[in-house]
C-alpha positions as CSV (number, residue, x, y, z in Angstrom):
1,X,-48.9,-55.7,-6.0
2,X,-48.9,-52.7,-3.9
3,X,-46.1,-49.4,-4.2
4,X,-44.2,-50.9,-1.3
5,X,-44.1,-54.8,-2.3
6,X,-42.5,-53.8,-5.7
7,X,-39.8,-51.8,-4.4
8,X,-39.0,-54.8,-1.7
9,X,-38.6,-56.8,-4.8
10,X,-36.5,-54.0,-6.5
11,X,-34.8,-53.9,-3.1
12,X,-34.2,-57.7,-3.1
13,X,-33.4,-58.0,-6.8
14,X,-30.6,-54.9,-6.3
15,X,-29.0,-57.4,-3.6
16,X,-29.1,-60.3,-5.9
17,X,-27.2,-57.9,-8.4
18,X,-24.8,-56.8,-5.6
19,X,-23.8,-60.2,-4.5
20,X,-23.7,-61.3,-8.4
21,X,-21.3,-58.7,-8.8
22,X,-19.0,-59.5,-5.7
23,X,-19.0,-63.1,-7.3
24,X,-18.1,-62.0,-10.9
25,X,-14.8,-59.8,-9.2
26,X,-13.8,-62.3,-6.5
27,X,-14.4,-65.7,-8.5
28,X,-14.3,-65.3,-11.8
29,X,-11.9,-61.9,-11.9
30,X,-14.8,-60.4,-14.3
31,X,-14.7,-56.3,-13.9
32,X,-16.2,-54.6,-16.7
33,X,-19.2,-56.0,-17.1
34,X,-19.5,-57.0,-13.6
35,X,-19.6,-53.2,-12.9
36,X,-22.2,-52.6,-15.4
37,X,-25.0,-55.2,-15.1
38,X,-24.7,-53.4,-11.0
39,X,-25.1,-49.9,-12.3
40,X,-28.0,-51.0,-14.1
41,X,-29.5,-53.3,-12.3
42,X,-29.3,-51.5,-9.0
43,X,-30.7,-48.1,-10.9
44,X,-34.0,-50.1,-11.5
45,X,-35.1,-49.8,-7.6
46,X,-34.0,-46.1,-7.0
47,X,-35.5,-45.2,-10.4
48,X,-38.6,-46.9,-9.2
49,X,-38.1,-45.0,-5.9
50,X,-38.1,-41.7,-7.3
51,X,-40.8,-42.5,-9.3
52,X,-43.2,-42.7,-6.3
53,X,-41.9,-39.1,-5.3
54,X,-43.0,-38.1,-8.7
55,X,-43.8,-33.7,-9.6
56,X,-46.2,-34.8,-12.0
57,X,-48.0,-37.4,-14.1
58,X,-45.7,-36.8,-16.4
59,X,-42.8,-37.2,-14.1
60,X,-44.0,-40.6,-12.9
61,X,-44.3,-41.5,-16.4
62,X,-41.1,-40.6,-17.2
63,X,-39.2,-42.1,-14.4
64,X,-40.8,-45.7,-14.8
65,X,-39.5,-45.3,-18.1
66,X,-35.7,-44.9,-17.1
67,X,-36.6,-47.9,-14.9
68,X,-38.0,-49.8,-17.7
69,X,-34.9,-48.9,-19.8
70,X,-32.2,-50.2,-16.6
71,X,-34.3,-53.0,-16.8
72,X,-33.7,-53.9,-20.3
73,X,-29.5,-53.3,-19.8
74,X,-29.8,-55.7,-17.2
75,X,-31.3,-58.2,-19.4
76,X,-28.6,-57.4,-21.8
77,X,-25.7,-58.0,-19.2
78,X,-27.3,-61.2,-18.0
79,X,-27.4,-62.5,-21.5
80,X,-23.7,-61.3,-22.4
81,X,-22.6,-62.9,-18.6
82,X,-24.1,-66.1,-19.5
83,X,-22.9,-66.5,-23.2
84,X,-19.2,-65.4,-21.8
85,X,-19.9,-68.5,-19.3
86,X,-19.5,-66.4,-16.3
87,X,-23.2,-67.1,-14.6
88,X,-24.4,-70.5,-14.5
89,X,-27.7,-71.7,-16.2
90,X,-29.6,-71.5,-13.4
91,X,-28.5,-68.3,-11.8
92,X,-29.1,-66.6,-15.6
93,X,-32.5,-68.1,-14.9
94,X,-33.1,-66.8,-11.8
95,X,-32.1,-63.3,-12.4
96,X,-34.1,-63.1,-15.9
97,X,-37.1,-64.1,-14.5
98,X,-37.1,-61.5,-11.7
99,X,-36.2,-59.0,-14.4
100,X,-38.8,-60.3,-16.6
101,X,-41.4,-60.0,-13.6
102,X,-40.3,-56.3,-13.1
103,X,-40.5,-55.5,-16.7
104,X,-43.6,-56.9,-16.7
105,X,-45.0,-54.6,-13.8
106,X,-43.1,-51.5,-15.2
107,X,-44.9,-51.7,-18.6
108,X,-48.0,-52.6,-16.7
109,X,-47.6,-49.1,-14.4
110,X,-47.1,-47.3,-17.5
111,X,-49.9,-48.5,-19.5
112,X,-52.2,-47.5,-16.5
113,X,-50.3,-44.4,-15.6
114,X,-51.2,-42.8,-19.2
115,X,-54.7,-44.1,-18.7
């Protein structure tokens, strides 16, 4: 997967997020953890973004790590979300396995980043 087809699927997994979110506030009159599986799950992209605008090696490193950590949050919120019954079975689905598929990449990008 080339640079710019993983941040389209950042891109399209921070809308998914962003219309999960307007969802959890308009139908289910969920606010807290609404607003924090968006911060998170939104950060992954722009994380990912600065990432490829990187100083150093290092840097790179460093910011796929962030990533890899908004990542994780947002695996936490989806669980929480779906436990609370607020997300169905098959949007929880959904959404973990495109966080899953950008974890897996993340770690992969690491991995090869520190050679």
């Amino acid at each position: 997967m080339t640079k710019d087809e993983f941040l389209e699927k950042c891109v399209l997994f921070s809308i998914k997020i962003n219309k999960l979110r307007k969802y959890l506030r308009e139908k289910q009159h969920e606010y807290n953890n609404s607003d924090q599986i968006q911060r998170s799950g939104t950060s992954i992209g722009a994380n990912y973004s600065e990432a490829c605008d990187a100083e150093s090696k290092a840097d790179f490193v460093h910011k796929l790590g962030i990533a890899l950590k908004e990542t994780n949050e947002t695996i936490y919120w989806l669980k929480v979300l779906y436990g609370s019954e607020f997300i169905t079975k098959d949007v929880y689905e959904e959404l973990r396995t495109d966080a899953d598929e950008i974890y897996k990449i993340l770690i992969a990008s690491i991995k090869t980043a520190k050679g």
